[in-house]
N, C-alpha and C positions, 0 to 999 in steps of 0.2 A: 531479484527474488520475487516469486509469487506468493501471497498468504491472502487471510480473509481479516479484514481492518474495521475496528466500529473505533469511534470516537468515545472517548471515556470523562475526560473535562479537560479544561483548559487545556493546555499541550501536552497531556498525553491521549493515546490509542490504544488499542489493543489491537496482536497482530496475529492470528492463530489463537488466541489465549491469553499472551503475554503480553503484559502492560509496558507498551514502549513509552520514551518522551519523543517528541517533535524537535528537530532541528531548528534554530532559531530563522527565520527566513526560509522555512517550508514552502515547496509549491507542490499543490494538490491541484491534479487535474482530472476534471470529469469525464465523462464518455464522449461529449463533444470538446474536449481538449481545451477547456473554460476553466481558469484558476479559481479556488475554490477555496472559501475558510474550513477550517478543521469541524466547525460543529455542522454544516451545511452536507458532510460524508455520510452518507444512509448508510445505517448501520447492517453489518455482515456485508459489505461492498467487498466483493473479488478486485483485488487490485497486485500490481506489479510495483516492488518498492526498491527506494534504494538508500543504504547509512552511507554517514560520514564515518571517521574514522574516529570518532566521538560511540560508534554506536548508538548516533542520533538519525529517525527519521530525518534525510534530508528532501528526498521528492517522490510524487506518489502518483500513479494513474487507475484511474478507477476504470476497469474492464467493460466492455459488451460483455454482453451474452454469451455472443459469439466467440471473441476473443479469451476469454474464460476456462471454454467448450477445449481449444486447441493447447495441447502441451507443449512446454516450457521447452525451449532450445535446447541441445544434448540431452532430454529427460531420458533417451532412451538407452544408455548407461547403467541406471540403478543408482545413480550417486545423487544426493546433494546439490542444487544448483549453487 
């Protein structure tokens, strides 16, 4: 899933709006693909995420620009990724 992610405190986020928790053993990775703690995520960061079946953040990658700029695999559907 793609949304827009700021860090809110300790393990949780926010992901579009909504106040997620972090997965216990989250990995958050930067634009150079560098693990990263949750408060160190500049805030409104375009990123690509993915839950557990907890609906807990479990891994995260914080976009380019670039990568941003480009639509979401199938997006061109009208559905839901």
């Amino acid at each position: 899933k793609a949304g827009e992610l700021s860090h809110l405190q300790d393990m949780f986020v926010s992901i579009n709006g909504v106040q997620v928790r972090l997965a216990p053993g989250v990995q958050i990775r930067d634009q150079a693909n560098r693990l990263v703690v949750p408060t160190a995520v500049p805030p409104a960061s375009q990123v690509k995420y993915v839950l557990d079946q907890e609906g807990l953040v479990r891994q995260v990658w914080i976009l380019t620009p670039e990568e941003a700029q480009q639509p979401a695999a199938g997006s061109g559907t009208g559905g839901n990724n």
